[in-house]
C-alpha positions as CSV (number, residue, x, y, z in Angstrom):
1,X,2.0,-28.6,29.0
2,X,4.2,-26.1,30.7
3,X,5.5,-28.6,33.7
4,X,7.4,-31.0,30.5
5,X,9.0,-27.8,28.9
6,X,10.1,-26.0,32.1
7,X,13.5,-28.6,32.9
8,X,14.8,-28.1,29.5
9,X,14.1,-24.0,29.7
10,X,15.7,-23.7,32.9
11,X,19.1,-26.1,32.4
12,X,19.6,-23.4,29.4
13,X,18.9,-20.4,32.0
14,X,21.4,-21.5,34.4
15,X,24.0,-22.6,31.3
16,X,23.5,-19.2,29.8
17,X,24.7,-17.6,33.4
18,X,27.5,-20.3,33.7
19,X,26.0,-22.9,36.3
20,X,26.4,-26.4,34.2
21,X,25.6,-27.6,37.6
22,X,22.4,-25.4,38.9
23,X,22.9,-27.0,42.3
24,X,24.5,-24.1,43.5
25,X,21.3,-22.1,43.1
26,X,19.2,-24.3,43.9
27,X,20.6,-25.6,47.6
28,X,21.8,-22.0,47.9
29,X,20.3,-21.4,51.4
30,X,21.6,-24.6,52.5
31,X,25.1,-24.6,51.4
32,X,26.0,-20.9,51.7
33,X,24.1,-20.5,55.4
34,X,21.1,-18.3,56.0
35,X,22.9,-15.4,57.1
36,X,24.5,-15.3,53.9
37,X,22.2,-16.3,51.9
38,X,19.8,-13.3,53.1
39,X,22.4,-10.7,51.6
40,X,23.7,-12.4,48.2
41,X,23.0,-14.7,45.8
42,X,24.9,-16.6,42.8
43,X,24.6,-14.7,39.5
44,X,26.9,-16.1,37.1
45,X,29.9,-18.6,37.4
46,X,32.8,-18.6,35.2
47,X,35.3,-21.7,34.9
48,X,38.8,-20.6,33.8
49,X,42.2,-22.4,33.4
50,X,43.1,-21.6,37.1
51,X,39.5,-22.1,38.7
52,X,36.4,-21.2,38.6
53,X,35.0,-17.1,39.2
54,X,31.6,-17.3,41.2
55,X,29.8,-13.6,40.8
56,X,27.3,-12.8,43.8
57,X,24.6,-10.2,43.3
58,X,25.0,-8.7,47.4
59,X,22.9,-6.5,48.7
60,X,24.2,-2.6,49.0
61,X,26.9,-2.7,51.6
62,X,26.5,-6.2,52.3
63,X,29.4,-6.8,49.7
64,X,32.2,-4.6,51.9
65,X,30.8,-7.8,54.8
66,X,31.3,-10.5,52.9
67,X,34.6,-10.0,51.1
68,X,35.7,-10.9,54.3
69,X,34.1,-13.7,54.6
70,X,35.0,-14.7,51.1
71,X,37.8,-17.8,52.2
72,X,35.0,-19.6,54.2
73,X,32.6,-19.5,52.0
74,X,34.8,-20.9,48.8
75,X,35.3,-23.9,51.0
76,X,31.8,-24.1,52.1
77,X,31.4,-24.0,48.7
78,X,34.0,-26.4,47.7
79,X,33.1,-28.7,50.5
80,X,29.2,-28.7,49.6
81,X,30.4,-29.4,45.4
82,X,32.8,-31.8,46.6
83,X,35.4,-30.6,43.9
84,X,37.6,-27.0,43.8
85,X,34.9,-25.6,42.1
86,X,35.1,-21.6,43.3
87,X,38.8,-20.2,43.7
88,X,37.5,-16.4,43.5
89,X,34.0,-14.9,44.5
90,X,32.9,-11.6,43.3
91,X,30.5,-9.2,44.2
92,X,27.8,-6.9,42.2
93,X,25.6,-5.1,44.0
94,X,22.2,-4.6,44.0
95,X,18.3,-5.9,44.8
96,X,18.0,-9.5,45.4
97,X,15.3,-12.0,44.0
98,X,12.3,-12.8,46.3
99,X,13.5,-16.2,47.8
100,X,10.4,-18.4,47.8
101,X,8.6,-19.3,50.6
102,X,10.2,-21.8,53.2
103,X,8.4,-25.3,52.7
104,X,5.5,-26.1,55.3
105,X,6.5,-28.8,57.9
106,X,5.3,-32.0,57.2
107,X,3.0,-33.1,59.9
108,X,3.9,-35.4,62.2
109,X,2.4,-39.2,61.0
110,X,-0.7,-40.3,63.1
111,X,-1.6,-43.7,63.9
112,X,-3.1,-45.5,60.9
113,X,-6.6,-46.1,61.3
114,X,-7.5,-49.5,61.3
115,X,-10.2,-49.6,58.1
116,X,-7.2,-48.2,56.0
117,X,-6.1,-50.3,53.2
118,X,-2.8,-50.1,53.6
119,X,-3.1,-52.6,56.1
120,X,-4.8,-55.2,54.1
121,X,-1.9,-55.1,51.8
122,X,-0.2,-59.1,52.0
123,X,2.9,-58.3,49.9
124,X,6.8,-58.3,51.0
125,X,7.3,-57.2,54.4
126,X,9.5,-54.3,53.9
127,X,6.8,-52.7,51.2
128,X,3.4,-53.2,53.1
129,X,5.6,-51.0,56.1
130,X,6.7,-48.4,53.6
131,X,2.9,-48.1,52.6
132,X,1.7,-48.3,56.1
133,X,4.2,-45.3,56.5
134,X,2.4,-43.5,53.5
135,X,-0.8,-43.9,54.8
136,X,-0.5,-42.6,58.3
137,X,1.3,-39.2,56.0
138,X,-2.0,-38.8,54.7
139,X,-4.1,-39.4,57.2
């Protein structure tokens, strides 16, 4: 089953390019902002006795940008981690990776029909709402 061996493959992906942590891919987007995260992304960290060396892969010309935006983004960075993780970004240029698709909006919750069994459930309080919740999701 490909699903069970994909964790252990990946963890040893990101550890080969330096990222003990692969939360810093991962939440890329998110912690690095949109803009910035359209021109670079992480390609390989390197922890050293006076901080850790975070290597971007920018796109051509976008590198010359962000080296001066370098400062803010170590503490975005930083902030996001919660530690002094990055002291020193560098850049390499080149083409990016596809970014995947933006995840569809969840619908908004409807109201919850009343032949649904989720409201013939006579359990704790707080879990027959959380299932109610549930149902009207998929309905």
């Amino acid at each position: 089953m490909i699903g069970a061996d994909a964790g252990p493959v990946a963890g040893t992906a990101f550890a080969r390019a330096g990222f003990s942590d692969p939360t810093l891919v991962l939440r890329w987007s998110e912690i690095a902002g949109p803009e910035v995260a359209r021109l670079a992304q992480p390609l390989k960290f390197s922890e050293g006795p006076s901080g850790g060396a975070l290597t971007l892969r920018a796109l051509p010309g976008a590198a010359l940008f962000l080296a001066h935006e370098k400062r803010a983004l170590c503490e975005r960075i930083n902030a996001y981690l919660g530690r002094p993780a990055v002291v020193q970004i560098k850049f390499s240029q080149g083409a990016l990776s596809p970014r995947p698709p933006p995840q569809p909006k969840q619908k908004a919750a409807g109201p919850l029909p009343p032949s649904d069994p989720a409201r013939r459930y006579e359990g704790p309080e707080g879990l027959a709402r959380a299932l109610q919740a549930l149902a009207k999701r998929r309905a």
